[in-house]
mmCIF entry with sequence, helices, sheets and N, C-alpha, C, O atoms, coordinates in Angstrom:
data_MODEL
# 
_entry.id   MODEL 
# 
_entity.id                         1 
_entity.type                       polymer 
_entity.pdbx_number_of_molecules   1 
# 
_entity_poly.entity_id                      1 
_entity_poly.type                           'polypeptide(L)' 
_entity_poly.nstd_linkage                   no 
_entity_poly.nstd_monomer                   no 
_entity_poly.pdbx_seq_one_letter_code       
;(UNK)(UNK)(UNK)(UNK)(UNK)(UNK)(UNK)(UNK)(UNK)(UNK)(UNK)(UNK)(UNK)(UNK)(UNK)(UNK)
(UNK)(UNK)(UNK)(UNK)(UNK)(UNK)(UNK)(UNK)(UNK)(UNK)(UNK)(UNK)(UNK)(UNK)(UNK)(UNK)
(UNK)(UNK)(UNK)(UNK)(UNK)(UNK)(UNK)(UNK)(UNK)(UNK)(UNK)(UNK)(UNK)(UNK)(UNK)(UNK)
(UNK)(UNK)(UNK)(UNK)
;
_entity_poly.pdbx_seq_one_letter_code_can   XXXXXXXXXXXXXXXXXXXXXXXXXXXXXXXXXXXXXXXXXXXXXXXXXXXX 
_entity_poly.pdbx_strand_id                 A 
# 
loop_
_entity_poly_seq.entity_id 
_entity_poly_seq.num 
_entity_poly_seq.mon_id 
_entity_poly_seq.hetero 
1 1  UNK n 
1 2  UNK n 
1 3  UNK n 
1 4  UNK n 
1 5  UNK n 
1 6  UNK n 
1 7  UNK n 
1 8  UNK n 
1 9  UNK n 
1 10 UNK n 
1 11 UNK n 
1 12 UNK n 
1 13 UNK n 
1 14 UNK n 
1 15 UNK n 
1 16 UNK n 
1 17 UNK n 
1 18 UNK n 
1 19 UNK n 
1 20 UNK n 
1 21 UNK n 
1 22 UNK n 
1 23 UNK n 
1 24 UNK n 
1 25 UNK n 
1 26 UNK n 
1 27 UNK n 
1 28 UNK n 
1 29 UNK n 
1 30 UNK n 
1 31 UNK n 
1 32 UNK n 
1 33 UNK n 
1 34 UNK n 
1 35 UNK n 
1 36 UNK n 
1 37 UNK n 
1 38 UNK n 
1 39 UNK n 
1 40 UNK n 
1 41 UNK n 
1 42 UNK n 
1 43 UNK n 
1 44 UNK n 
1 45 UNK n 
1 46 UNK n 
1 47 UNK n 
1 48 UNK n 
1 49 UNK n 
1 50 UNK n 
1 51 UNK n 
1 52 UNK n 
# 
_struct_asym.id          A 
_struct_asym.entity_id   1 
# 
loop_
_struct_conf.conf_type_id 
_struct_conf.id 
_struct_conf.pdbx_PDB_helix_id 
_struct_conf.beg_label_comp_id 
_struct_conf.beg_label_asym_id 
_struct_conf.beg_label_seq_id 
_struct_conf.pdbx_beg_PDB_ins_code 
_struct_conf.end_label_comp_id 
_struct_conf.end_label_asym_id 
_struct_conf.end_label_seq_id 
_struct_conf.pdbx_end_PDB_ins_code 
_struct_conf.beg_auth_comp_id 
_struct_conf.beg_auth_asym_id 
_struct_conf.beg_auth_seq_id 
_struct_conf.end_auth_comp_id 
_struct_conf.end_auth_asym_id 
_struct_conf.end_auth_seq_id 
_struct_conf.pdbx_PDB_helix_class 
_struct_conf.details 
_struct_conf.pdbx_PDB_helix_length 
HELX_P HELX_P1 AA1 UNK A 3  ? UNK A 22 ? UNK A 3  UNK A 22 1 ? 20 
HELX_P HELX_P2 AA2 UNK A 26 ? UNK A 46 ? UNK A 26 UNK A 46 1 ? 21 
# 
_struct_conf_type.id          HELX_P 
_struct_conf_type.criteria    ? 
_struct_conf_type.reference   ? 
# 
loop_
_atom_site.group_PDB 
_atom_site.id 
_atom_site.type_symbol 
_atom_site.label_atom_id 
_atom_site.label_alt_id 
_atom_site.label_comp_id 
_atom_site.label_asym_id 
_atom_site.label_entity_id 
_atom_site.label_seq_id 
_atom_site.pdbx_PDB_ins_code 
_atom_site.Cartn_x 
_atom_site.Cartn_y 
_atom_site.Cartn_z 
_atom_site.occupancy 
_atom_site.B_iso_or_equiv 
_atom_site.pdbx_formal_charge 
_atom_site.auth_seq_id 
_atom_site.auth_comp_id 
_atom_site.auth_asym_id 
_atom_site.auth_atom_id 
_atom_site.pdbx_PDB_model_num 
ATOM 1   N N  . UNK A 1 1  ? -20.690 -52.853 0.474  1.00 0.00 ? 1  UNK A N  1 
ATOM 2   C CA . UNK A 1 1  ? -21.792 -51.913 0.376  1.00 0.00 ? 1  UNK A CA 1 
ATOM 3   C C  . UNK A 1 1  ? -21.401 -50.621 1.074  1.00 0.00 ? 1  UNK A C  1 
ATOM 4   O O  . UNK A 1 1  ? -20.856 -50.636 2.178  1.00 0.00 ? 1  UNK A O  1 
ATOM 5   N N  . UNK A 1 2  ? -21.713 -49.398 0.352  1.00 0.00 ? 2  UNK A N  1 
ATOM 6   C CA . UNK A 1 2  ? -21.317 -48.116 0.962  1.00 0.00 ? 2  UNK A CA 1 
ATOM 7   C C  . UNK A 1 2  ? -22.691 -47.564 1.703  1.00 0.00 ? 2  UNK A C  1 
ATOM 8   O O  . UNK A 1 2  ? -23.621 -46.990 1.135  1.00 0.00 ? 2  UNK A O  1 
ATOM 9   N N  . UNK A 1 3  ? -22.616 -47.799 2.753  1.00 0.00 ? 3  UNK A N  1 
ATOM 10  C CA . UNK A 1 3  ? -23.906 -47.385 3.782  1.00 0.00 ? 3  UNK A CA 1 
ATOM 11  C C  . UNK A 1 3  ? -24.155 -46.177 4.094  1.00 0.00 ? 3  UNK A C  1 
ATOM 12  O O  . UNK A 1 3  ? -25.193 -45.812 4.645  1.00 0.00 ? 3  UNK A O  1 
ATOM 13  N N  . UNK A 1 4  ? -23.049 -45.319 3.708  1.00 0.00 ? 4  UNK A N  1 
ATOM 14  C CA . UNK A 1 4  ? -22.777 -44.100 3.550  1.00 0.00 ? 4  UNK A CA 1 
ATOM 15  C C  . UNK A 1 4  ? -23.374 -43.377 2.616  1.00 0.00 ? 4  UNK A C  1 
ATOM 16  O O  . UNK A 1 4  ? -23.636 -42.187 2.790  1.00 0.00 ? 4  UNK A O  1 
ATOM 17  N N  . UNK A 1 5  ? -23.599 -43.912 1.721  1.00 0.00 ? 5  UNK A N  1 
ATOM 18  C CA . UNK A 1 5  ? -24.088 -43.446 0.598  1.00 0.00 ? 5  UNK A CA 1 
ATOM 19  C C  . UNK A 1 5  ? -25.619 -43.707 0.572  1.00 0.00 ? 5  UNK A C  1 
ATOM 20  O O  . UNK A 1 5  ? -26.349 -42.796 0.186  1.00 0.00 ? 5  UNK A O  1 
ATOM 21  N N  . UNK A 1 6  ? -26.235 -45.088 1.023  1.00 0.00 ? 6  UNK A N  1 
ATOM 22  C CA . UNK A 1 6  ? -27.768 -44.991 1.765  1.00 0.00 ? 6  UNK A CA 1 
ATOM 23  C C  . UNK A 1 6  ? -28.065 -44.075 2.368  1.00 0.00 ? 6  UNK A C  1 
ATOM 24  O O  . UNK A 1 6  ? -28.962 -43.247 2.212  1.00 0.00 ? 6  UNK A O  1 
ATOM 25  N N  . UNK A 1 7  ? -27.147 -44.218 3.243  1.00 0.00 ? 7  UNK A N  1 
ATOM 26  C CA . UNK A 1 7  ? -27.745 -43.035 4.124  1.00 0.00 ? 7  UNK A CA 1 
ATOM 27  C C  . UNK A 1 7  ? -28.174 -41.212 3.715  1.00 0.00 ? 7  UNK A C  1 
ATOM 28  O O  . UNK A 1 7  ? -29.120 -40.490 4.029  1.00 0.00 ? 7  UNK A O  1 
ATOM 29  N N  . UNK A 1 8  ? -27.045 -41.029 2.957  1.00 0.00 ? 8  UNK A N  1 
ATOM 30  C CA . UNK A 1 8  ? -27.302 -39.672 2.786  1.00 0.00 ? 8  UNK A CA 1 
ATOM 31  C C  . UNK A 1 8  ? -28.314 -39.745 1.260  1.00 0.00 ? 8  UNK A C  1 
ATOM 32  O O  . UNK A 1 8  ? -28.820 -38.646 1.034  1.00 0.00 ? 8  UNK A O  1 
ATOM 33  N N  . UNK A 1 9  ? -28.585 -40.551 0.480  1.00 0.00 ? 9  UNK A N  1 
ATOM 34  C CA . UNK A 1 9  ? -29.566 -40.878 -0.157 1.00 0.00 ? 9  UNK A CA 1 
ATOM 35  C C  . UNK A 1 9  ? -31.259 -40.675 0.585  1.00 0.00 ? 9  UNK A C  1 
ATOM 36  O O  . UNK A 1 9  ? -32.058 -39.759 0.389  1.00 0.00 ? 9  UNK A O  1 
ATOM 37  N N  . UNK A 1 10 ? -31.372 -41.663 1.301  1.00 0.00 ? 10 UNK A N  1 
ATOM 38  C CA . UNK A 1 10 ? -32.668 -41.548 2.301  1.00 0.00 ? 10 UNK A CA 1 
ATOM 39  C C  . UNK A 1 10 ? -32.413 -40.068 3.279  1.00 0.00 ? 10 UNK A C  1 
ATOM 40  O O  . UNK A 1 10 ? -33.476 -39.804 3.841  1.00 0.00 ? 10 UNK A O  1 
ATOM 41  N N  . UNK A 1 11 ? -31.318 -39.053 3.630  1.00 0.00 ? 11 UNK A N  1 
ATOM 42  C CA . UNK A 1 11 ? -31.363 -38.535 4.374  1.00 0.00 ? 11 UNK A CA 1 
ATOM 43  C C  . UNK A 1 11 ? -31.750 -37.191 3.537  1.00 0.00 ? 11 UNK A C  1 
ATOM 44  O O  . UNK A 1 11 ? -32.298 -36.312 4.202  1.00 0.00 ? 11 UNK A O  1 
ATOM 45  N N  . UNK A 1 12 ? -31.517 -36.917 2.086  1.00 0.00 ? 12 UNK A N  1 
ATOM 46  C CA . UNK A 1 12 ? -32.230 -36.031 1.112  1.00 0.00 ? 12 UNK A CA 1 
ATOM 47  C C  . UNK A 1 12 ? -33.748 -36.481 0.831  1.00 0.00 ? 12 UNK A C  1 
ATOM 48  O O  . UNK A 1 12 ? -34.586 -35.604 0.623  1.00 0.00 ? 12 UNK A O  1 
ATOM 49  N N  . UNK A 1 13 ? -34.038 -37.564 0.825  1.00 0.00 ? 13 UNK A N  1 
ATOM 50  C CA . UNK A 1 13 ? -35.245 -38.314 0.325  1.00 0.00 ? 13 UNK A CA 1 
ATOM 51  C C  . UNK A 1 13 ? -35.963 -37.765 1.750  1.00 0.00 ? 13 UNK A C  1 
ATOM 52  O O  . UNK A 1 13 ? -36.540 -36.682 1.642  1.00 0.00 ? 13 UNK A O  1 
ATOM 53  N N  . UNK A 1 14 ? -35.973 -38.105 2.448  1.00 0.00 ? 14 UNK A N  1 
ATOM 54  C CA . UNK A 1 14 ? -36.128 -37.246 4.152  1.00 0.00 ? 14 UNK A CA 1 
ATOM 55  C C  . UNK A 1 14 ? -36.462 -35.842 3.839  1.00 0.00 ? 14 UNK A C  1 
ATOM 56  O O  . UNK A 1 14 ? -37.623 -35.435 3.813  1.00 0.00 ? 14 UNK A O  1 
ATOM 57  N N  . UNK A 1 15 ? -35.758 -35.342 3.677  1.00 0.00 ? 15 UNK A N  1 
ATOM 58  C CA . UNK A 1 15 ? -35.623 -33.704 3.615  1.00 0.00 ? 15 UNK A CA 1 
ATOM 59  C C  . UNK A 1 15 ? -36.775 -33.367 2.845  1.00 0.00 ? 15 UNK A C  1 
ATOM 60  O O  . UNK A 1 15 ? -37.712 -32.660 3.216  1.00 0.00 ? 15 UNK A O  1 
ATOM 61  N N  . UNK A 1 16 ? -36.594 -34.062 1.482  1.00 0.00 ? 16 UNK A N  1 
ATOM 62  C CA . UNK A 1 16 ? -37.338 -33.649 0.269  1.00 0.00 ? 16 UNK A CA 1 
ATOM 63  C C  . UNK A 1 16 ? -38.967 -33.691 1.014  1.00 0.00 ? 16 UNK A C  1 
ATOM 64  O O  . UNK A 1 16 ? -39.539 -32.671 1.398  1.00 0.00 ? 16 UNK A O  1 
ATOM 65  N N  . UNK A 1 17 ? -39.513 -35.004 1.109  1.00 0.00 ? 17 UNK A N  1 
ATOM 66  C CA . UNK A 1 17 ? -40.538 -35.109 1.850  1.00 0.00 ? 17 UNK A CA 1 
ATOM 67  C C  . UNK A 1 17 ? -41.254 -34.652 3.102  1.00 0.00 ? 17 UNK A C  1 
ATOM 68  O O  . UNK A 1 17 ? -42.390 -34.677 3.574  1.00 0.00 ? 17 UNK A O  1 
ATOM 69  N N  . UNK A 1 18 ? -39.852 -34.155 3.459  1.00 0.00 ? 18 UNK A N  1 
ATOM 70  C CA . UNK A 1 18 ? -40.291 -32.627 4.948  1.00 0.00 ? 18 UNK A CA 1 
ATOM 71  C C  . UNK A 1 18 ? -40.739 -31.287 4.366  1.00 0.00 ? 18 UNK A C  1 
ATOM 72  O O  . UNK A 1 18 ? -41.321 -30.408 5.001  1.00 0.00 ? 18 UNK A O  1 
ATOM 73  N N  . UNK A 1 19 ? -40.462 -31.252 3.329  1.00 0.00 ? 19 UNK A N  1 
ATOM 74  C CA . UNK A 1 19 ? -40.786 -29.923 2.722  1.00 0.00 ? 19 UNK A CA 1 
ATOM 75  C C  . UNK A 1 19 ? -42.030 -30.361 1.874  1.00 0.00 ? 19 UNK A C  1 
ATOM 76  O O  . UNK A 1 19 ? -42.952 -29.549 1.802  1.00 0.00 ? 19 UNK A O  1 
ATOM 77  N N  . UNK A 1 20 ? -42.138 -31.436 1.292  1.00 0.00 ? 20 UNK A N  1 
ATOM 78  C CA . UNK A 1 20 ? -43.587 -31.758 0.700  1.00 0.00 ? 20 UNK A CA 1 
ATOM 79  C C  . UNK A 1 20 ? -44.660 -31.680 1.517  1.00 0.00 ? 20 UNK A C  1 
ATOM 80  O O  . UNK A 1 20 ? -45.664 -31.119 1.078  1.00 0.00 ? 20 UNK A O  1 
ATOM 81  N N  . UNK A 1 21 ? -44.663 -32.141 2.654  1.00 0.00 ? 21 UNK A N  1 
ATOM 82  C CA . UNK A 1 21 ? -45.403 -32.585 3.703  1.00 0.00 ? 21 UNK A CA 1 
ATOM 83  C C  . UNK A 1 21 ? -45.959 -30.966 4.161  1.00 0.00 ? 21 UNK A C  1 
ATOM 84  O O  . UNK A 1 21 ? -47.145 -30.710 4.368  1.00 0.00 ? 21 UNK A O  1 
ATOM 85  N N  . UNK A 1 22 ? -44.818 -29.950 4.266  1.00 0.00 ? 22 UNK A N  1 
ATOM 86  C CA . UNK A 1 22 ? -44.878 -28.614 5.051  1.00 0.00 ? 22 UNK A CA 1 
ATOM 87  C C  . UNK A 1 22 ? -45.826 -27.822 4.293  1.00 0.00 ? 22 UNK A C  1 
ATOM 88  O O  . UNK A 1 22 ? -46.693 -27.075 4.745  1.00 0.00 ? 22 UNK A O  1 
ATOM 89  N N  . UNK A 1 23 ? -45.411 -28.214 2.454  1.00 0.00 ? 23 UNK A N  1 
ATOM 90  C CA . UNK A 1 23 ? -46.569 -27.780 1.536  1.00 0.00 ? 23 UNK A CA 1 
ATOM 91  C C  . UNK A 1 23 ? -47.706 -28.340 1.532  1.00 0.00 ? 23 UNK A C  1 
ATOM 92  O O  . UNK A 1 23 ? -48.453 -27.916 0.650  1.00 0.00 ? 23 UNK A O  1 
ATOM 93  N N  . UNK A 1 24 ? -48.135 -29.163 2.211  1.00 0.00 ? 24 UNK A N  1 
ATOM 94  C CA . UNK A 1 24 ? -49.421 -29.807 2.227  1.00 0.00 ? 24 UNK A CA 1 
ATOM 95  C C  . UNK A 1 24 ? -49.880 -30.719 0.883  1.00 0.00 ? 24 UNK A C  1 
ATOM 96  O O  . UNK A 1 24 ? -50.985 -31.013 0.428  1.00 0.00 ? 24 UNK A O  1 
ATOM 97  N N  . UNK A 1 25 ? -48.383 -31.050 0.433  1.00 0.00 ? 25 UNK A N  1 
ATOM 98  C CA . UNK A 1 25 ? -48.349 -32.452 -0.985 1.00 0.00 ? 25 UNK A CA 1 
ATOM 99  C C  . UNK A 1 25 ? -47.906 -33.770 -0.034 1.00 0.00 ? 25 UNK A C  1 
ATOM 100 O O  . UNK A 1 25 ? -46.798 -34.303 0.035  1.00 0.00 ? 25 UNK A O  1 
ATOM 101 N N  . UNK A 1 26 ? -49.337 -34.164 0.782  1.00 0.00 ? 26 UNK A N  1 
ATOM 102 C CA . UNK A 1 26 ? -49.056 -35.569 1.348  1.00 0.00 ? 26 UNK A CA 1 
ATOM 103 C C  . UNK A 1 26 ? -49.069 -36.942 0.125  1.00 0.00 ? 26 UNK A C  1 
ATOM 104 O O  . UNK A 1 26 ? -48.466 -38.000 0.306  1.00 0.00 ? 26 UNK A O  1 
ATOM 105 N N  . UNK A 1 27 ? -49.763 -36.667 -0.910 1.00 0.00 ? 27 UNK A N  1 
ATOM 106 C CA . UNK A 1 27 ? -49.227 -37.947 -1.513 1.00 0.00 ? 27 UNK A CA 1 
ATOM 107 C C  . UNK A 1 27 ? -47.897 -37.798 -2.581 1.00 0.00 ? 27 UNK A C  1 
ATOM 108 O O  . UNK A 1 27 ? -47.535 -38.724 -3.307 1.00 0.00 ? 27 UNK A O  1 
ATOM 109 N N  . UNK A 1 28 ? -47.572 -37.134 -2.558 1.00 0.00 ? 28 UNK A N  1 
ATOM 110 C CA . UNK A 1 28 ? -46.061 -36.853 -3.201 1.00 0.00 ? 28 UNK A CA 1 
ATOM 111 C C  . UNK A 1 28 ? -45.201 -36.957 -1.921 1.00 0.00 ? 28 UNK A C  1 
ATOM 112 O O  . UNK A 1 28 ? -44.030 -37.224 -2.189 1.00 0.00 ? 28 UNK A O  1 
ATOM 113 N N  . UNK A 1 29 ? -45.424 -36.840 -0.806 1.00 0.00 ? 29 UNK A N  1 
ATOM 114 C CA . UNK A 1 29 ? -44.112 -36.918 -0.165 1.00 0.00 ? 29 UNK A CA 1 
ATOM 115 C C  . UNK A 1 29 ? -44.472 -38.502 0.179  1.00 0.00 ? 29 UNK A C  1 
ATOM 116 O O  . UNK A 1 29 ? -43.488 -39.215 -0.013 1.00 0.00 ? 29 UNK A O  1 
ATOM 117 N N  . UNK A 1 30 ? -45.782 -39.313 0.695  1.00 0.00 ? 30 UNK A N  1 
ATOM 118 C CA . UNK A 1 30 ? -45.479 -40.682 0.754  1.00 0.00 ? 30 UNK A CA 1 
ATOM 119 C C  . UNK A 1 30 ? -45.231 -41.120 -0.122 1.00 0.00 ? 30 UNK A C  1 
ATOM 120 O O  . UNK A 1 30 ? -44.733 -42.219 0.123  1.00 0.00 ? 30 UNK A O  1 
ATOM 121 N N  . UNK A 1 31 ? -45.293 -40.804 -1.770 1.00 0.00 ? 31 UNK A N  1 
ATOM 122 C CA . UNK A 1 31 ? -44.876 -41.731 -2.824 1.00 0.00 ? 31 UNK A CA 1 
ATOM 123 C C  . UNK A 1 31 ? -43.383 -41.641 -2.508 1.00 0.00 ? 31 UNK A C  1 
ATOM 124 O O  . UNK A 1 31 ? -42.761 -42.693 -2.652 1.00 0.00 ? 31 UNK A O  1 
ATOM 125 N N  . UNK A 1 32 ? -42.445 -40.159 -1.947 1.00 0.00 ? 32 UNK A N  1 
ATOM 126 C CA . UNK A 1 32 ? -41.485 -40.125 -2.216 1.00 0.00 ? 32 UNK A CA 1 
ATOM 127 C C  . UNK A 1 32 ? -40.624 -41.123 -1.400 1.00 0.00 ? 32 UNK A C  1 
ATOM 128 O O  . UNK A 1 32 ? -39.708 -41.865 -1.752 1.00 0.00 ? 32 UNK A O  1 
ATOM 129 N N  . UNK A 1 33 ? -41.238 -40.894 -0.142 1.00 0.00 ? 33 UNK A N  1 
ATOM 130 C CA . UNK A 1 33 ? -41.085 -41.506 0.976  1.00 0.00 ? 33 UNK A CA 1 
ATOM 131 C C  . UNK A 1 33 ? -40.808 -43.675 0.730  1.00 0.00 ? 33 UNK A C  1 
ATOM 132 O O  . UNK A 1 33 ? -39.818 -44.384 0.910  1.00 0.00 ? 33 UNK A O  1 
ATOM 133 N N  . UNK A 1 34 ? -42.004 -43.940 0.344  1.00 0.00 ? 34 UNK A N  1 
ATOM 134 C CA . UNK A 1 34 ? -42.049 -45.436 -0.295 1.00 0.00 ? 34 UNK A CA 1 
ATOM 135 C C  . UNK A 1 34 ? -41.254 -45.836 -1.654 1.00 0.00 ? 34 UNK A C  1 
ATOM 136 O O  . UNK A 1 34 ? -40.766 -46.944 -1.877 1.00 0.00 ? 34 UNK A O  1 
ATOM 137 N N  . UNK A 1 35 ? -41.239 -45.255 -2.100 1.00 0.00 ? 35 UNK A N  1 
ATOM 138 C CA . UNK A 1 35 ? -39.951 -45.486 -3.488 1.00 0.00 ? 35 UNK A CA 1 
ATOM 139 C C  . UNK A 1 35 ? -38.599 -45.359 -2.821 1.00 0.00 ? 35 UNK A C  1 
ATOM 140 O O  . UNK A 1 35 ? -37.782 -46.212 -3.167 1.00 0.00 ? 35 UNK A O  1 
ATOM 141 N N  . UNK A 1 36 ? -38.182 -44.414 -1.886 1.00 0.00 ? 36 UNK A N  1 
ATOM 142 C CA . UNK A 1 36 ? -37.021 -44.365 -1.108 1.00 0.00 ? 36 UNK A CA 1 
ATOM 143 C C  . UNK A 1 36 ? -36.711 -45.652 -0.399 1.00 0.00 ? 36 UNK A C  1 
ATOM 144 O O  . UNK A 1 36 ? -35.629 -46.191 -0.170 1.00 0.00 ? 36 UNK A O  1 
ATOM 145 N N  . UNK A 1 37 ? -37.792 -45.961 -0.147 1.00 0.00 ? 37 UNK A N  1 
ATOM 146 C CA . UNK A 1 37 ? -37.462 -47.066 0.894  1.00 0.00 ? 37 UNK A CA 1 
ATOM 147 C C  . UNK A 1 37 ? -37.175 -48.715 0.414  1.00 0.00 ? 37 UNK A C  1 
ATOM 148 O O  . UNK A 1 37 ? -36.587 -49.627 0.996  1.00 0.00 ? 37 UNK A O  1 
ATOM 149 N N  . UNK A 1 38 ? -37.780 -48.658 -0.746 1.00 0.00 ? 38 UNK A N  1 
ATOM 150 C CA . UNK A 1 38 ? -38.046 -49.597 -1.726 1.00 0.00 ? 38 UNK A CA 1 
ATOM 151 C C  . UNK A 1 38 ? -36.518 -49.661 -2.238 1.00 0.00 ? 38 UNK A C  1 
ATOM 152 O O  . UNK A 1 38 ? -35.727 -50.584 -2.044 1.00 0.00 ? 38 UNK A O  1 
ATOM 153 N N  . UNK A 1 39 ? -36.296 -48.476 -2.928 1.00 0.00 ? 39 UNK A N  1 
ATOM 154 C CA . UNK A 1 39 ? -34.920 -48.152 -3.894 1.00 0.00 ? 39 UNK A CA 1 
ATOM 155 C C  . UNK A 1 39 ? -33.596 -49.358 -2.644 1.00 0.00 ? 39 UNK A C  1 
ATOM 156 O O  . UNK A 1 39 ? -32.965 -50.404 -2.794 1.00 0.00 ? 39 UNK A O  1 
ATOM 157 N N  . UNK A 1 40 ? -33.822 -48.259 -1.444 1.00 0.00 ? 40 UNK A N  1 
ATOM 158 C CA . UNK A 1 40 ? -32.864 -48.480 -0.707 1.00 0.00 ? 40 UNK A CA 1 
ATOM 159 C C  . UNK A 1 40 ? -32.978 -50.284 -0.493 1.00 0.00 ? 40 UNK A C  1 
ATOM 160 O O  . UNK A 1 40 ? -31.875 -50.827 -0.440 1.00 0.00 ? 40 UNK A O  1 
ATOM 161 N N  . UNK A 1 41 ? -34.015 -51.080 -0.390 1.00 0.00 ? 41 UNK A N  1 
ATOM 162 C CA . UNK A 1 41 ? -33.962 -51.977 -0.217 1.00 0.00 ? 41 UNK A CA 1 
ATOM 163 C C  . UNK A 1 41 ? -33.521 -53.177 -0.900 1.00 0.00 ? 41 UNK A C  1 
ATOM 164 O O  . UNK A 1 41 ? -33.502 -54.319 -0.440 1.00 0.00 ? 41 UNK A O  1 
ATOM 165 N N  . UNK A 1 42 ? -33.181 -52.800 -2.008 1.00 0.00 ? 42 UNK A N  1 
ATOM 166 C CA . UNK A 1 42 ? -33.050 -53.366 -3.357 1.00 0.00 ? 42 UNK A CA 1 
ATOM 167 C C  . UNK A 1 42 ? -31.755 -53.368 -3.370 1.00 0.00 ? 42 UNK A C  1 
ATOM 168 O O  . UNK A 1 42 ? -31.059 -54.362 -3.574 1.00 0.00 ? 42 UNK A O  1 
ATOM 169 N N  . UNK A 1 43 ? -31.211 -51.809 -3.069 1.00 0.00 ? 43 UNK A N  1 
ATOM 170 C CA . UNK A 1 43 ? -29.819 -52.242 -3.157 1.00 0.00 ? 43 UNK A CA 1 
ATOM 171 C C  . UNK A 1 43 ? -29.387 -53.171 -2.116 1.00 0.00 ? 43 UNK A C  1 
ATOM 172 O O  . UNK A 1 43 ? -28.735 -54.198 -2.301 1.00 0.00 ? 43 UNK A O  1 
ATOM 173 N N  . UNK A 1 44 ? -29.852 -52.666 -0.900 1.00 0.00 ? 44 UNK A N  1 
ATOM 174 C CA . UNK A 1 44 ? -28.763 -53.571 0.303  1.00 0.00 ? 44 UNK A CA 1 
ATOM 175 C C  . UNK A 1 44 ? -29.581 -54.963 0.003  1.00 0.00 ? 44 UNK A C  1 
ATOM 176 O O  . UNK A 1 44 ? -29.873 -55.367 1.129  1.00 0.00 ? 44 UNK A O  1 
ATOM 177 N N  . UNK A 1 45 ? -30.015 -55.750 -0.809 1.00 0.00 ? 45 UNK A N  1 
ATOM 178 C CA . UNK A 1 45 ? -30.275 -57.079 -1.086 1.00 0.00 ? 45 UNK A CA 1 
ATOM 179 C C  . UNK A 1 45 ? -29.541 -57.341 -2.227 1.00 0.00 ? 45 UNK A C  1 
ATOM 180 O O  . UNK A 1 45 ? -28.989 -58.439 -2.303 1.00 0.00 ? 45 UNK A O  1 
ATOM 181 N N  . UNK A 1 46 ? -29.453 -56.728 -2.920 1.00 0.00 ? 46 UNK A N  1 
ATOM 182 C CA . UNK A 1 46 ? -28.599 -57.328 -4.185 1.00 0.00 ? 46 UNK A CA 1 
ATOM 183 C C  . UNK A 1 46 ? -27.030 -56.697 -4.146 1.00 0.00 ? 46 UNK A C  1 
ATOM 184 O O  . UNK A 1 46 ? -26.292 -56.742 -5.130 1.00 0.00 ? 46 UNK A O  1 
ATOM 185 N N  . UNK A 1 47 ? -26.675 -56.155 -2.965 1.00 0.00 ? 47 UNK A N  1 
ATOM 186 C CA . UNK A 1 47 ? -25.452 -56.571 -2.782 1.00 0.00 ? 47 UNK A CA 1 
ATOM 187 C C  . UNK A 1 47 ? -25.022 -57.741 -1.596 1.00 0.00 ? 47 UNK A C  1 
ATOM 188 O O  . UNK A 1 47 ? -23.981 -58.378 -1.435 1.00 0.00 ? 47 UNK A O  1 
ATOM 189 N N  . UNK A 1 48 ? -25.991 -57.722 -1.034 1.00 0.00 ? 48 UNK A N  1 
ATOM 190 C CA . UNK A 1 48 ? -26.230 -58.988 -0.443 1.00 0.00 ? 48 UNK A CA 1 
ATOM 191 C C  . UNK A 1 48 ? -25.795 -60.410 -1.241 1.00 0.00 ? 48 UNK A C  1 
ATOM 192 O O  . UNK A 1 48 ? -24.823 -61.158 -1.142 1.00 0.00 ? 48 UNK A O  1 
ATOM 193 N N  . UNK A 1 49 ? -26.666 -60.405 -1.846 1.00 0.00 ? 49 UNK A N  1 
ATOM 194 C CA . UNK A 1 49 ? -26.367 -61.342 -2.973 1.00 0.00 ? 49 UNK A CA 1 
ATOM 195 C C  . UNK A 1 49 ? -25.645 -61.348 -3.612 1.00 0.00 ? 49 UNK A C  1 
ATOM 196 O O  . UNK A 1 49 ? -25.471 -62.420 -4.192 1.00 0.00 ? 49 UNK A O  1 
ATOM 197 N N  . UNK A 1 50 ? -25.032 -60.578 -3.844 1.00 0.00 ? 50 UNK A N  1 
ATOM 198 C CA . UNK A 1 50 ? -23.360 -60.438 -4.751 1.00 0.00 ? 50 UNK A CA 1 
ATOM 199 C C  . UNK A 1 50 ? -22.094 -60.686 -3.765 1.00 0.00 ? 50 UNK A C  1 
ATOM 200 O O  . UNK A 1 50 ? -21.103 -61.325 -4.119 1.00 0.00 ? 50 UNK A O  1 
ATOM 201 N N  . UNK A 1 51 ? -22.242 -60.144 -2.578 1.00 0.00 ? 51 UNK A N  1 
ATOM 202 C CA . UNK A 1 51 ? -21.430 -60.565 -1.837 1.00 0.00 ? 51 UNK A CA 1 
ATOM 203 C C  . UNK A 1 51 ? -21.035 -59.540 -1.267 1.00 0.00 ? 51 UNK A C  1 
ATOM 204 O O  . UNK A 1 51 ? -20.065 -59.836 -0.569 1.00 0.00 ? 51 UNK A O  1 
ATOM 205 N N  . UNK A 1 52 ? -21.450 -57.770 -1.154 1.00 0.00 ? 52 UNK A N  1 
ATOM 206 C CA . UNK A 1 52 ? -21.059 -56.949 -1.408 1.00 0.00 ? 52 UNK A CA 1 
ATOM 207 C C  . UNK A 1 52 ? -20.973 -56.448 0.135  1.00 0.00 ? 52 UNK A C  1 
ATOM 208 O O  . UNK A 1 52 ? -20.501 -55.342 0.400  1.00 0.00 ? 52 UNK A O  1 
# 
């Protein structure tokens, strides 16, 4: 698994939602926020499971 690549994934997903938030689009930045987190979780389990 490239954790590296999580990371700077969630660390734009971050960003994106700092600037939603600054515009005063709180449910676009928690949707963005919870799909990020979701996405990310999915992968590090199913490479889990693969062996990865």
């Amino acid at each position: 698994m490239d954790y590296r690549t999580l990371y700077f994934y969630l660390f734009n997903q971050i960003t994106d939602a700092v600037e939603e938030l600054d515009a005063g689009m709180y449910a676009e930045a928690r949707e963005r926020l919870a799909a990020a987190q979701s996405s990310t979780e999915e992968q590090v389990i199913s490479a889990d499971e693969n062996g990865l």
